[in-house]
KENUDO-915744 format. One line per field, with one value per atom (N, C-alpha, C): residue in three letters; atom name; z, y, x. Coordinates in nm, 3 decimals, decimal comma. Example, Ala and Ser with C-alpha at 12.3 -4.5 7.8 and 13.67 -1.06 7.14 Angstrom:
// residues 2
aa = Ala_Ala_Ala_Ser_Ser_Ser
at = N_CA_C_N_CA_C
up = 0,780_0,780_0,780_0,708_0,714_0,787
north = -0,569_-0,450_-0,330_-0,225_-0,106_0,003
east = 1,319_1,230_1,320_1,285_1,367_1,290
// end
This chain:
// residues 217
aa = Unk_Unk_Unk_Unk_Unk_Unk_Unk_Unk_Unk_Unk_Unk_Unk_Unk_Unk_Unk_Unk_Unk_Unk_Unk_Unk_Unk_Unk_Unk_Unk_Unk_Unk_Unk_Unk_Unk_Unk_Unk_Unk_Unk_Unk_Unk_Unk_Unk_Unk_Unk_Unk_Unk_Unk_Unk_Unk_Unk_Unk_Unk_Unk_Unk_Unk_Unk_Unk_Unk_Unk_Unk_Unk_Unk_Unk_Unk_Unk_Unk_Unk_Unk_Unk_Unk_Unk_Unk_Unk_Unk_Unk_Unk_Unk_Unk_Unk_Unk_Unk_Unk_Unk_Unk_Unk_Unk_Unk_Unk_Unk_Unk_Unk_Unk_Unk_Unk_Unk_Unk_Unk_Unk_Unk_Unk_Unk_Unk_Unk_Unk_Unk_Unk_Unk_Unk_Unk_Unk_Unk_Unk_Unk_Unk_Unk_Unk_Unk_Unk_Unk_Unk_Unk_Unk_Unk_Unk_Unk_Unk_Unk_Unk_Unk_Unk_Unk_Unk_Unk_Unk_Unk_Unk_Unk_Unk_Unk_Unk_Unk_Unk_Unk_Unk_Unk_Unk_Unk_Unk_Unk_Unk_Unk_Unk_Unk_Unk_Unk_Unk_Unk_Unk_Unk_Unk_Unk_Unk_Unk_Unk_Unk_Unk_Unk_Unk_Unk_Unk_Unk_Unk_Unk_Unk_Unk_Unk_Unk_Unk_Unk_Unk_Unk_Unk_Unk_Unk_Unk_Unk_Unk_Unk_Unk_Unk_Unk_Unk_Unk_Unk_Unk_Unk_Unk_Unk_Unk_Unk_Unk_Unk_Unk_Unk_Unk_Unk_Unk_Unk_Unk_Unk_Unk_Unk_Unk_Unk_Unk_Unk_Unk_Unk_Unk_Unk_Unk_Unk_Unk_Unk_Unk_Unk_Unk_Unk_Unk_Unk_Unk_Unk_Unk_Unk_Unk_Unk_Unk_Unk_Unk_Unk_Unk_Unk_Unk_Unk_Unk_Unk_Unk_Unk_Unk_Unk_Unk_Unk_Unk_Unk_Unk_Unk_Unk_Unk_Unk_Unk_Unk_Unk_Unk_Unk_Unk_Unk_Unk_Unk_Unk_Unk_Unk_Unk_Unk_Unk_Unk_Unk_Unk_Unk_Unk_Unk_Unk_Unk_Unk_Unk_Unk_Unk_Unk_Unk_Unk_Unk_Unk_Unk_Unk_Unk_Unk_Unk_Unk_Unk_Unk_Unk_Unk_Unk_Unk_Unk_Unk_Unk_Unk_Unk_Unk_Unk_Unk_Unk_Unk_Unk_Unk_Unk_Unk_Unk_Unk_Unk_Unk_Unk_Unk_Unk_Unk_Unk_Unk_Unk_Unk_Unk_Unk_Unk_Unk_Unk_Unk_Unk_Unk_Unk_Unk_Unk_Unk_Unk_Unk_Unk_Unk_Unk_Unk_Unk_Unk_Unk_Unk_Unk_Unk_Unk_Unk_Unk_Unk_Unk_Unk_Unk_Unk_Unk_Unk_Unk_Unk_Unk_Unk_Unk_Unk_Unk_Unk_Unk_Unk_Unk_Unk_Unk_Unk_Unk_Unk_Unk_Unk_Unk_Unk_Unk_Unk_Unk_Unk_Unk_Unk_Unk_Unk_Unk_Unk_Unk_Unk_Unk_Unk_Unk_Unk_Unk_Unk_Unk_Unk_Unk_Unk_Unk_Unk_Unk_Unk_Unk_Unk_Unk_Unk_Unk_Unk_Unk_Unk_Unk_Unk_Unk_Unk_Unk_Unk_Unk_Unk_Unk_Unk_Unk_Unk_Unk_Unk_Unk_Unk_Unk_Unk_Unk_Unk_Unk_Unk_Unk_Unk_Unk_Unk_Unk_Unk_Unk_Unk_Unk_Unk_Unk_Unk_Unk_Unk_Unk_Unk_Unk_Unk_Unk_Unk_Unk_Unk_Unk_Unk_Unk_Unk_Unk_Unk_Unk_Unk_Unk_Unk_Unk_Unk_Unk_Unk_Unk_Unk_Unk_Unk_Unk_Unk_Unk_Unk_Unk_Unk_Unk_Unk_Unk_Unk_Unk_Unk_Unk_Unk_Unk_Unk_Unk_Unk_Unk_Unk_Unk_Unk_Unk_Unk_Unk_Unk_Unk_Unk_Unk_Unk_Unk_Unk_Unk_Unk_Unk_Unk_Unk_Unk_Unk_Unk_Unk_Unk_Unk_Unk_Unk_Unk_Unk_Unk_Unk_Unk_Unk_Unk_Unk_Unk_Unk_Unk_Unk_Unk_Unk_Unk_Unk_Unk_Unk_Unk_Unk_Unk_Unk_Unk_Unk_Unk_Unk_Unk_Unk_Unk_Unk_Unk_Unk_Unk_Unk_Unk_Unk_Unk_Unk_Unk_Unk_Unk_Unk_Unk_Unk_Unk_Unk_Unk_Unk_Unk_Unk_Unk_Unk_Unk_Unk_Unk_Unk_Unk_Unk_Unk_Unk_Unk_Unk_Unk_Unk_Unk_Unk_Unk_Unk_Unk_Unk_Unk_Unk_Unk_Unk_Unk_Unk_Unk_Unk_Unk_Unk_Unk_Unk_Unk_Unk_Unk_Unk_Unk_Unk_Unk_Unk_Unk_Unk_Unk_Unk_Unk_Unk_Unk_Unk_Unk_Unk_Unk_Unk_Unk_Unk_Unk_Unk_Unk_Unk_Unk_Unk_Unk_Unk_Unk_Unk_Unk_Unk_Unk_Unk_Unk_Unk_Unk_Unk_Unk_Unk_Unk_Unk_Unk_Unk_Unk_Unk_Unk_Unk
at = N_CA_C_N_CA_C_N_CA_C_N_CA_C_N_CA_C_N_CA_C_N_CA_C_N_CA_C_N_CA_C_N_CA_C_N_CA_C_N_CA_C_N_CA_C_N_CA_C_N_CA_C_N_CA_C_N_CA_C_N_CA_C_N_CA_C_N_CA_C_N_CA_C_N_CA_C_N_CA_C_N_CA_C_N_CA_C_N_CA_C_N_CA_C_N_CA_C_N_CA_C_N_CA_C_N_CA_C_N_CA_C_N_CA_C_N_CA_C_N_CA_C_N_CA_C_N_CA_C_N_CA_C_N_CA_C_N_CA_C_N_CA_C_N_CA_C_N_CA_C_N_CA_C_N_CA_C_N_CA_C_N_CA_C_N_CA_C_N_CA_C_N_CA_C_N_CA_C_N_CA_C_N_CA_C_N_CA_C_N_CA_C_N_CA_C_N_CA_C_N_CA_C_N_CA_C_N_CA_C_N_CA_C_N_CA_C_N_CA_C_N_CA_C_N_CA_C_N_CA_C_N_CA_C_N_CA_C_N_CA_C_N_CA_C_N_CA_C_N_CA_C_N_CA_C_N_CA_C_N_CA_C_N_CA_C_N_CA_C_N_CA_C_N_CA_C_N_CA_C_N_CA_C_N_CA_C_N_CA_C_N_CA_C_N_CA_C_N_CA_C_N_CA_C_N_CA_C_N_CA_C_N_CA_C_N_CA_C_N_CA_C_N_CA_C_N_CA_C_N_CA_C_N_CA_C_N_CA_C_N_CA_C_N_CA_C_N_CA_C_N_CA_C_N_CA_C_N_CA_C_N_CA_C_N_CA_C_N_CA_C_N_CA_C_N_CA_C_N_CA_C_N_CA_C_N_CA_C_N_CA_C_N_CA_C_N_CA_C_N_CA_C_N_CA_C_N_CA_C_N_CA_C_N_CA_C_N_CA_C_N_CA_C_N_CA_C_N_CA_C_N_CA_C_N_CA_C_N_CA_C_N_CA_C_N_CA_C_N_CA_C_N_CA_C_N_CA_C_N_CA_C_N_CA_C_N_CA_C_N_CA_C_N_CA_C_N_CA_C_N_CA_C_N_CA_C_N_CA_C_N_CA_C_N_CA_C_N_CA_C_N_CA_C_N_CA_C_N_CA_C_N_CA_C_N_CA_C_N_CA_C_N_CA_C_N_CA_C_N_CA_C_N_CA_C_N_CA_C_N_CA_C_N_CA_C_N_CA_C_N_CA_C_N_CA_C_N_CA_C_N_CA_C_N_CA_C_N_CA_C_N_CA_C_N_CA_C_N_CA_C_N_CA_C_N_CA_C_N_CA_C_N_CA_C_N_CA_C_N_CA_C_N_CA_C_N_CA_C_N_CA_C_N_CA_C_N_CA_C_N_CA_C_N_CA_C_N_CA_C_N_CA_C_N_CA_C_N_CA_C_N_CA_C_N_CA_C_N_CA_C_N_CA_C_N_CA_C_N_CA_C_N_CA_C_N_CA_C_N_CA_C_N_CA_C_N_CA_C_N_CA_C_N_CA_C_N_CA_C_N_CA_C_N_CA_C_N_CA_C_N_CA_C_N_CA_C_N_CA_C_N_CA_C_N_CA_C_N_CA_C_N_CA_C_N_CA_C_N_CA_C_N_CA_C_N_CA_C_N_CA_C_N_CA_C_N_CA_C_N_CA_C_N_CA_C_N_CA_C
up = 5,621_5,646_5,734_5,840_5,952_5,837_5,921_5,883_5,852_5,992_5,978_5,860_5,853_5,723_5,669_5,554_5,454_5,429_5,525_5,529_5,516_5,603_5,557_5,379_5,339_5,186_5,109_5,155_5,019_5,049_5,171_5,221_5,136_5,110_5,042_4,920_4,904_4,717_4,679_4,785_4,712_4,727_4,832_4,876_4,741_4,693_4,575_4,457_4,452_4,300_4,324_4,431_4,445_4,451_4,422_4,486_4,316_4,349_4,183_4,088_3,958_3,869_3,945_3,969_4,010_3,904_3,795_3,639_3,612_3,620_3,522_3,634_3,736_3,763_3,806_3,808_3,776_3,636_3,543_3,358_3,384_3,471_3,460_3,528_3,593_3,656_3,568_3,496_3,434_3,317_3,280_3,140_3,002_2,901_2,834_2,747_2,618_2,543_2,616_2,602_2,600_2,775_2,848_2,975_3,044_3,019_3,029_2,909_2,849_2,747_2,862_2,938_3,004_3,087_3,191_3,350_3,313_3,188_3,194_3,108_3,083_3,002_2,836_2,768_2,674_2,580_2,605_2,508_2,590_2,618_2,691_2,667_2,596_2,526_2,608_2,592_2,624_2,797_2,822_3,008_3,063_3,016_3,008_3,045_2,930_2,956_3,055_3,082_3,178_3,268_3,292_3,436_3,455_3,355_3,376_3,353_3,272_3,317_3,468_3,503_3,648_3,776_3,681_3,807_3,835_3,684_3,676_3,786_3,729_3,788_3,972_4,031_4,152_4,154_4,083_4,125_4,141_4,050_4,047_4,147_4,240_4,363_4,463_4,476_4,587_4,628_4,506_4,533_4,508_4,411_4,384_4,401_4,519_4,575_4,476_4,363_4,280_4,307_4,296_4,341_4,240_4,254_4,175_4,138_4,138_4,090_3,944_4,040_3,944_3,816_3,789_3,717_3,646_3,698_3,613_3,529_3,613_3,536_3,408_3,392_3,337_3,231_3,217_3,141_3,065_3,113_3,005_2,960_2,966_2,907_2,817_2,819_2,753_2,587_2,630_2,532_2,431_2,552_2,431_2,337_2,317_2,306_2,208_2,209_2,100_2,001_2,061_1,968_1,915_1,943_1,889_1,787_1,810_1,685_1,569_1,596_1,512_1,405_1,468_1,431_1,317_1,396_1,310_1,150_1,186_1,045_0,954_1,039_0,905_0,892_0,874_0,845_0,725_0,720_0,608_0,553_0,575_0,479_0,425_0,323_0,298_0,405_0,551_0,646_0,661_0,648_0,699_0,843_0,879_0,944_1,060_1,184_1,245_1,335_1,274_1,321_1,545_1,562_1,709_1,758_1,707_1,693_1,726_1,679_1,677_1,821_1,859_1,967_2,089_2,125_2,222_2,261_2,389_2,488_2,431_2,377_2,333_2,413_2,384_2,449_2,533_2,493_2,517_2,694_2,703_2,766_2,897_2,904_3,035_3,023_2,938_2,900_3,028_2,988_3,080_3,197_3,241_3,423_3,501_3,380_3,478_3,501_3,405_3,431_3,565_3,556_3,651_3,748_3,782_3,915_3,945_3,874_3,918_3,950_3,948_3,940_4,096_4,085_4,265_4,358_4,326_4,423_4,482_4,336_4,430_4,464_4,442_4,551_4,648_4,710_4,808_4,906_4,824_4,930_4,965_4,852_4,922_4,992_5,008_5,085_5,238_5,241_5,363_5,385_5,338_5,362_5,483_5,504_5,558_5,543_5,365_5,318_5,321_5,273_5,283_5,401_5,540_5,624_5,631_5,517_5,472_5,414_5,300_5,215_5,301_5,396_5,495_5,587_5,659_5,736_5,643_5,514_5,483_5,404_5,385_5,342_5,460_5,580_5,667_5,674_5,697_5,733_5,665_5,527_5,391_5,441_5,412_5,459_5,604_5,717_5,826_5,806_5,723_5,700_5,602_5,530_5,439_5,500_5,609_5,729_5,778_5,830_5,847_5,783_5,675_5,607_5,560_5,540_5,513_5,609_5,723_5,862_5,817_5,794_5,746_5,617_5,541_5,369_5,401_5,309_5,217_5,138_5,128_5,012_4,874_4,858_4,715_4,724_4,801_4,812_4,825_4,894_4,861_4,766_4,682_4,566_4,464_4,468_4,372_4,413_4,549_4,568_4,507_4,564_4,517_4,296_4,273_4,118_4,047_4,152_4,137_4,155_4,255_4,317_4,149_4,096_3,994_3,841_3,854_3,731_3,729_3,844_3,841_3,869_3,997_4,058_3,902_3,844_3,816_3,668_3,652_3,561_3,610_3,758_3,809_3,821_3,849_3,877_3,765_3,658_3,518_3,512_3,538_3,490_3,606_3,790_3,850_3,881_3,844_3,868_3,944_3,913_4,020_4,102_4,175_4,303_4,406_4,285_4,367_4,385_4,296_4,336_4,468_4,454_4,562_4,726_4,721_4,845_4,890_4,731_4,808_4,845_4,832_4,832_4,969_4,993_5,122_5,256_5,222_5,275_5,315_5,190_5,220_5,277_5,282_5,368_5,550_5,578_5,706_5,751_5,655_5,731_5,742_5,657_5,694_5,825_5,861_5,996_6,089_6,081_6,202_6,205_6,115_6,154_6,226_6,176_6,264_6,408_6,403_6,559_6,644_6,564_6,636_6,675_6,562_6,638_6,685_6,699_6,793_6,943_6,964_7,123_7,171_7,074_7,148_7,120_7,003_6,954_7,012_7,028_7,057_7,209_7,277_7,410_7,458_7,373_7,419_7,471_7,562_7,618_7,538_7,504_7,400_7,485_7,489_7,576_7,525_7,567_7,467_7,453_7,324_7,271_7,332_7,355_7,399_7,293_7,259_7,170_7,224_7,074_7,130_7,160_7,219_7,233_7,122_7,139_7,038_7,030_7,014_7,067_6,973
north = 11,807_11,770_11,646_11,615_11,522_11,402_11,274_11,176_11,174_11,267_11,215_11,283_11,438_11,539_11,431_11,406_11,342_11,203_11,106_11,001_11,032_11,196_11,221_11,293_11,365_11,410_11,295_11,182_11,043_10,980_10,958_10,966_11,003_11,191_11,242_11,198_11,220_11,095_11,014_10,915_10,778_10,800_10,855_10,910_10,958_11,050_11,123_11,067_10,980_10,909_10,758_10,710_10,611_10,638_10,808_10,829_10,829_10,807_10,837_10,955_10,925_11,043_11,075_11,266_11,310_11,327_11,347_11,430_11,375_11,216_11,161_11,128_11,142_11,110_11,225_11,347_11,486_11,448_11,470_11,426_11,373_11,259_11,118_11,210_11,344_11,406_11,479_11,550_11,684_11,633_11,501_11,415_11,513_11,443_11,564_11,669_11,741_11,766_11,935_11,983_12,090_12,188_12,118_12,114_12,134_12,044_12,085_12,171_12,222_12,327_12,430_12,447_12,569_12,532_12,477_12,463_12,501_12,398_12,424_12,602_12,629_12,776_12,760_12,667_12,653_12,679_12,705_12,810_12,935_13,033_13,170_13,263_13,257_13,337_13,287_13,156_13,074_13,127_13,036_13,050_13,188_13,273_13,437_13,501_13,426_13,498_13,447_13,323_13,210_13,261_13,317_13,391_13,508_13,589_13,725_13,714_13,620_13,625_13,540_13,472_13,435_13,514_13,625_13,713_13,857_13,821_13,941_13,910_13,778_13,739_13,777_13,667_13,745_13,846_13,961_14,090_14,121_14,071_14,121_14,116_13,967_13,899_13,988_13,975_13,990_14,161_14,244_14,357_14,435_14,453_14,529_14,447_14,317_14,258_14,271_14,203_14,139_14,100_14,025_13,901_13,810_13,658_13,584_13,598_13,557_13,498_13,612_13,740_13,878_13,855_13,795_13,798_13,656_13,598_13,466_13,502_13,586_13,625_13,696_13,759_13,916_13,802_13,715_13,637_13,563_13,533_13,432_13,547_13,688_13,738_13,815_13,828_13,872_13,789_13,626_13,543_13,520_13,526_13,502_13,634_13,779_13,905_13,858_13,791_13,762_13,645_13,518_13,447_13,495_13,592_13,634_13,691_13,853_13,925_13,813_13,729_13,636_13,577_13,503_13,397_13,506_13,615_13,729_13,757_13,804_13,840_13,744_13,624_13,498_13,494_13,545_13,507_13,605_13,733_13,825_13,838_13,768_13,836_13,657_13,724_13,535_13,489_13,473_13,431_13,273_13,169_13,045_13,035_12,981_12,969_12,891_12,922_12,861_12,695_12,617_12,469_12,459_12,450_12,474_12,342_12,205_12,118_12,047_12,190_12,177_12,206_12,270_12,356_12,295_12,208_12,103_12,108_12,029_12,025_11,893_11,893_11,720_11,656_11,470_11,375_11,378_11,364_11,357_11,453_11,563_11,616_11,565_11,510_11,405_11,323_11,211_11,107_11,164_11,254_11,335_11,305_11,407_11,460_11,329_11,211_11,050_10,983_11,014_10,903_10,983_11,103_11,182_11,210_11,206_11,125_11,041_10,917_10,743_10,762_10,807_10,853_10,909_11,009_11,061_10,953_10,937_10,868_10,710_10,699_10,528_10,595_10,692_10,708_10,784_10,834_10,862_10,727_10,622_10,485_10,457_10,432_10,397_10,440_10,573_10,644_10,638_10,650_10,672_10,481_10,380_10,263_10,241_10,324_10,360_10,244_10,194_10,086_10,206_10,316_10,388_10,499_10,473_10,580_10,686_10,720_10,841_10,888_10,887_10,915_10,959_10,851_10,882_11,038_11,004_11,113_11,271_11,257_11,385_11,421_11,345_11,400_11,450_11,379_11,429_11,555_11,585_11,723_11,838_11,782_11,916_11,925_11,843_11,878_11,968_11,905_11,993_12,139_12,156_12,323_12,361_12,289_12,360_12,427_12,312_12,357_12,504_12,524_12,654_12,723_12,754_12,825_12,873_12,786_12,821_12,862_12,889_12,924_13,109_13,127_13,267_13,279_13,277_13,304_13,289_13,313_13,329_13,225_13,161_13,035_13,092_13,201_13,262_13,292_13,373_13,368_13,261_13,165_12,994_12,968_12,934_12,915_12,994_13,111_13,160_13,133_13,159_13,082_12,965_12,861_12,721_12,750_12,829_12,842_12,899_12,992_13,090_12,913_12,864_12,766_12,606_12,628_12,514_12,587_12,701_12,815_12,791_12,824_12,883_12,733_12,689_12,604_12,452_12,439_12,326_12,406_12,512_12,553_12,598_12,661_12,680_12,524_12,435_12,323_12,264_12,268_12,220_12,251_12,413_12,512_12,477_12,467_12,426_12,271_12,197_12,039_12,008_12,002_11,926_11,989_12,109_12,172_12,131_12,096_12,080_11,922_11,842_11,722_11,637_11,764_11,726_11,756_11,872_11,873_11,770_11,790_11,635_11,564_11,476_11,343_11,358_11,494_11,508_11,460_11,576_11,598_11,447_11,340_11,187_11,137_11,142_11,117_11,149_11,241_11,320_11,240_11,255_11,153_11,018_10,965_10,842_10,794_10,923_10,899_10,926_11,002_11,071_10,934_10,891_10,765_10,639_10,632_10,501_10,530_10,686_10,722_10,718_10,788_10,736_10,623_10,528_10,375_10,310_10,354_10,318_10,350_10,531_10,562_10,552_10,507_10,452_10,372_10,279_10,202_10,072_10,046_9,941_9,896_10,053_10,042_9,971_9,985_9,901_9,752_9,731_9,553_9,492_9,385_9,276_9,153_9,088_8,980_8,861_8,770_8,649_8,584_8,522_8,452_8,306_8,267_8,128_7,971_7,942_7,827_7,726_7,706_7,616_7,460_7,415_7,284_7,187_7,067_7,022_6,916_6,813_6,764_6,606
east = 10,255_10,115_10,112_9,990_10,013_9,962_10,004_9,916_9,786_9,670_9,538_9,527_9,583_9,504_9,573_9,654_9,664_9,568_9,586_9,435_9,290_9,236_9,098_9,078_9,194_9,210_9,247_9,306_9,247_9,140_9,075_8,927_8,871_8,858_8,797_8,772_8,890_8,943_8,869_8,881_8,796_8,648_8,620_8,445_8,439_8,466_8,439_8,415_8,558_8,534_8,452_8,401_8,306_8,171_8,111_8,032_7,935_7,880_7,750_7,766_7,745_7,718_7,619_7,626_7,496_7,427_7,530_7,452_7,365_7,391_7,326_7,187_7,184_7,049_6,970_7,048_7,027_6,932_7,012_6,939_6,837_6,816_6,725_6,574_6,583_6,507_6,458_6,513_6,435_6,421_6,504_6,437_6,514_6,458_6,516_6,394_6,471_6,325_6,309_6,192_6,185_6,184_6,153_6,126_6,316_6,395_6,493_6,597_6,520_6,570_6,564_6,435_6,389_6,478_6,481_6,571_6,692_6,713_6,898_6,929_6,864_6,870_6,955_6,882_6,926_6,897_6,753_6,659_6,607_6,720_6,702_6,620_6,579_6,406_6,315_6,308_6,153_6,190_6,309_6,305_6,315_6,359_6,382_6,229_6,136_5,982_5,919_5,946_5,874_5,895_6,042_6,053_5,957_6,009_5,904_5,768_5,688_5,568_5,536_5,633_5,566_5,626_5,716_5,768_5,650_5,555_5,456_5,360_5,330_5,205_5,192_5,332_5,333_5,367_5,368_5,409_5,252_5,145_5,030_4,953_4,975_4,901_4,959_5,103_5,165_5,179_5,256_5,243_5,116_5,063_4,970_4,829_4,855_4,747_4,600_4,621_4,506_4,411_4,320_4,260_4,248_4,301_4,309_4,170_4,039_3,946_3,941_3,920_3,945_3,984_4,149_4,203_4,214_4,140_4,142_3,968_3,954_3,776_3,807_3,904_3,960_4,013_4,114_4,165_4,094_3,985_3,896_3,769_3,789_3,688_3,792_3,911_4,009_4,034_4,057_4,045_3,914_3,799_3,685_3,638_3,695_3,662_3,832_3,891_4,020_3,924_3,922_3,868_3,719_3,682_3,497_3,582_3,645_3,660_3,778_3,853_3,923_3,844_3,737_3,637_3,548_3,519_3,426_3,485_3,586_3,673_3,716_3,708_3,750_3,606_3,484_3,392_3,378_3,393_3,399_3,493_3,610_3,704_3,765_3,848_3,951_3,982_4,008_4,081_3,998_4,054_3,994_3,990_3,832_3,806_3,941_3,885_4,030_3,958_4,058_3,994_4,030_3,952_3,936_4,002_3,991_3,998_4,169_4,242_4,391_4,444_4,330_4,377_4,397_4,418_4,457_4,621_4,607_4,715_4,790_4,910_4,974_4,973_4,908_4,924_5,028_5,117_5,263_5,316_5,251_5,258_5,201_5,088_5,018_5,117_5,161_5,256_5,344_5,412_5,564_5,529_5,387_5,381_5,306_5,266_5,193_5,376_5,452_5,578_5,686_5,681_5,710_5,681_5,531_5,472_5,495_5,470_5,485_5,621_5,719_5,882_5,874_5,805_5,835_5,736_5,687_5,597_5,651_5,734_5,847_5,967_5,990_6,102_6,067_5,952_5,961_5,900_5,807_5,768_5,912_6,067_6,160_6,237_6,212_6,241_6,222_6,064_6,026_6,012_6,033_6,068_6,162_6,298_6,456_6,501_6,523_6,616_6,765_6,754_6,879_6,875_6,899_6,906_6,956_7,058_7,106_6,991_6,942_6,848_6,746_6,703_6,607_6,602_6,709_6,719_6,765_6,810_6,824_6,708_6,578_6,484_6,398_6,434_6,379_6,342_6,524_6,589_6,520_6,520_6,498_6,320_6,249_6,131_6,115_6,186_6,182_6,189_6,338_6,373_6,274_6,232_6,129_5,941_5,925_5,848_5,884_5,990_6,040_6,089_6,115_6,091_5,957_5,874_5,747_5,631_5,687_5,649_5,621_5,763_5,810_5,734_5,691_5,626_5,472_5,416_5,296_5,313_5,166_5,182_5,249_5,202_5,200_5,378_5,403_5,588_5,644_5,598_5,702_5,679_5,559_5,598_5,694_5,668_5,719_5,887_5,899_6,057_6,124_5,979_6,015_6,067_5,976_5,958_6,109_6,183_6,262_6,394_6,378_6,470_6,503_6,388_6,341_6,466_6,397_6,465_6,557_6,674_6,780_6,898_6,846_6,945_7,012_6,894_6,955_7,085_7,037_7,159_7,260_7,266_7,399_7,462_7,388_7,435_7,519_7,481_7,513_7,640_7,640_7,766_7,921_7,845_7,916_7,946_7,927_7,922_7,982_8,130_8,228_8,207_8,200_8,199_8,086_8,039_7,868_7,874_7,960_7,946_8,067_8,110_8,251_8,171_8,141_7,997_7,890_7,807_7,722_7,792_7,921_7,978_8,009_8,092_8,157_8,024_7,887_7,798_7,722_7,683_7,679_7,768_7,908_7,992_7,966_7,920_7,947_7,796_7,730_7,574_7,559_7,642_7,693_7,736_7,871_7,952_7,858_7,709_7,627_7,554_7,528_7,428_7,499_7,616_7,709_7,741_7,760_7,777_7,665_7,541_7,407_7,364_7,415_7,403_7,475_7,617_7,684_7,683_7,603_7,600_7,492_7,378_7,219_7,126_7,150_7,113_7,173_7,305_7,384_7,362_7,302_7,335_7,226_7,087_6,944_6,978_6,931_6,973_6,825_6,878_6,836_6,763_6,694_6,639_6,679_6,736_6,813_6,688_6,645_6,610_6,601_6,502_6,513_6,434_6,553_6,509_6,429_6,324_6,236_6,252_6,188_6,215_6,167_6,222_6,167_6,115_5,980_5,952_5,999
// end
């Protein structure tokens, strides 16, 4: 093996093992609790249905072209024709009345999606700040391709992509780690070298106006 290959494969080496737990700020994303029960497939029932009822739903829009309003009309005359005859029968028979009262969305749950906002929303100000020009330019990038990609789709098919992309990826990720973390590292590595070269062949080359100190009186 030459010199350089052997110098860019302990390169690799140290890039690698200097480079961040992804896991853990992977974890620090999907949080823990029931939400990453679903992503990571750890409760395969729950994420199993989640898929198929949102693989129904667009099957309903997309193939057999629905109309949402339709079916959001159809759904809440579906529920109140459930809770009428429910409510009816606990009225004649032993069934206690059902306390409506319970029937609420947990605090806890706003709690999640306000700290998870405030969460994306400072890292993308530091983001788009370019304190880290790696960071910078590869969010660029992903937004760009995601522009095009979505050039090609239907709102209703990106999402459900994006939805399909949420499902799946972070549990292959789990299962593949090192592979996936030996890539990013490499991949931060290689944008690193694009940005030093960028400012080394056109940034450096701008002529500068010297500064002229003031006098002093």
């Amino acid at each position: 093996m030459s010199r350089s290959s052997s110098d860019s494969d302990h390169h690799d080496t140290i890039t690698y093992q200097n480079t961040p737990k992804f896991k853990s700020v992977f974890h620090s994303v999907i949080g823990n609790g029931l939400v990453s029960d679903v992503l990571l497939w750890r409760n395969t029932r729950l994420s199993a249905s989640i898929l198929l009822g949102v693989t129904a739903i667009w099957s309903l829009f997309e193939v057999y072209e629905y109309n949402f309003v339709s079916l959001l009309c159809h759904i809440f005359i579906l529920g109140m024709l459930i809770i009428y005859i429910t409510y009816t029968m606990a009225k004649y028979t032993q069934w206690d009345l059902p306390d409506f009262e319970e029937i609420t969305i947990p605090e806890s749950t706003f709690k999640w999606l306000y700290r998870k906002t405030n969460q994306l929303l400072l890292k993308f100000y530091y983001t788009a700040s370019g304190e880290d020009l790696t960071r910078f330019f590869l969010t660029m990038t992903s937004f760009w391709i995601i522009s095009v990609i979505g050039s090609h789709f239907s709102s209703l098919n990106l999402l459900y992509l994006c939805f399909l992309c949420i499902e799946i990826l972070p549990a292959l990720y789990e299962r593949y780690e090192n592979d996936v973390n030996h890539l990013v590292s490499k991949g931060i590595r290689d944008m690193k070298l694009l940005v030093e070269q960028f400012g080394t062949k056109f940034l450096d080359k701008i002529p500068k106006g010297q500064i002229k100190e003031r006098k002093r009186n």
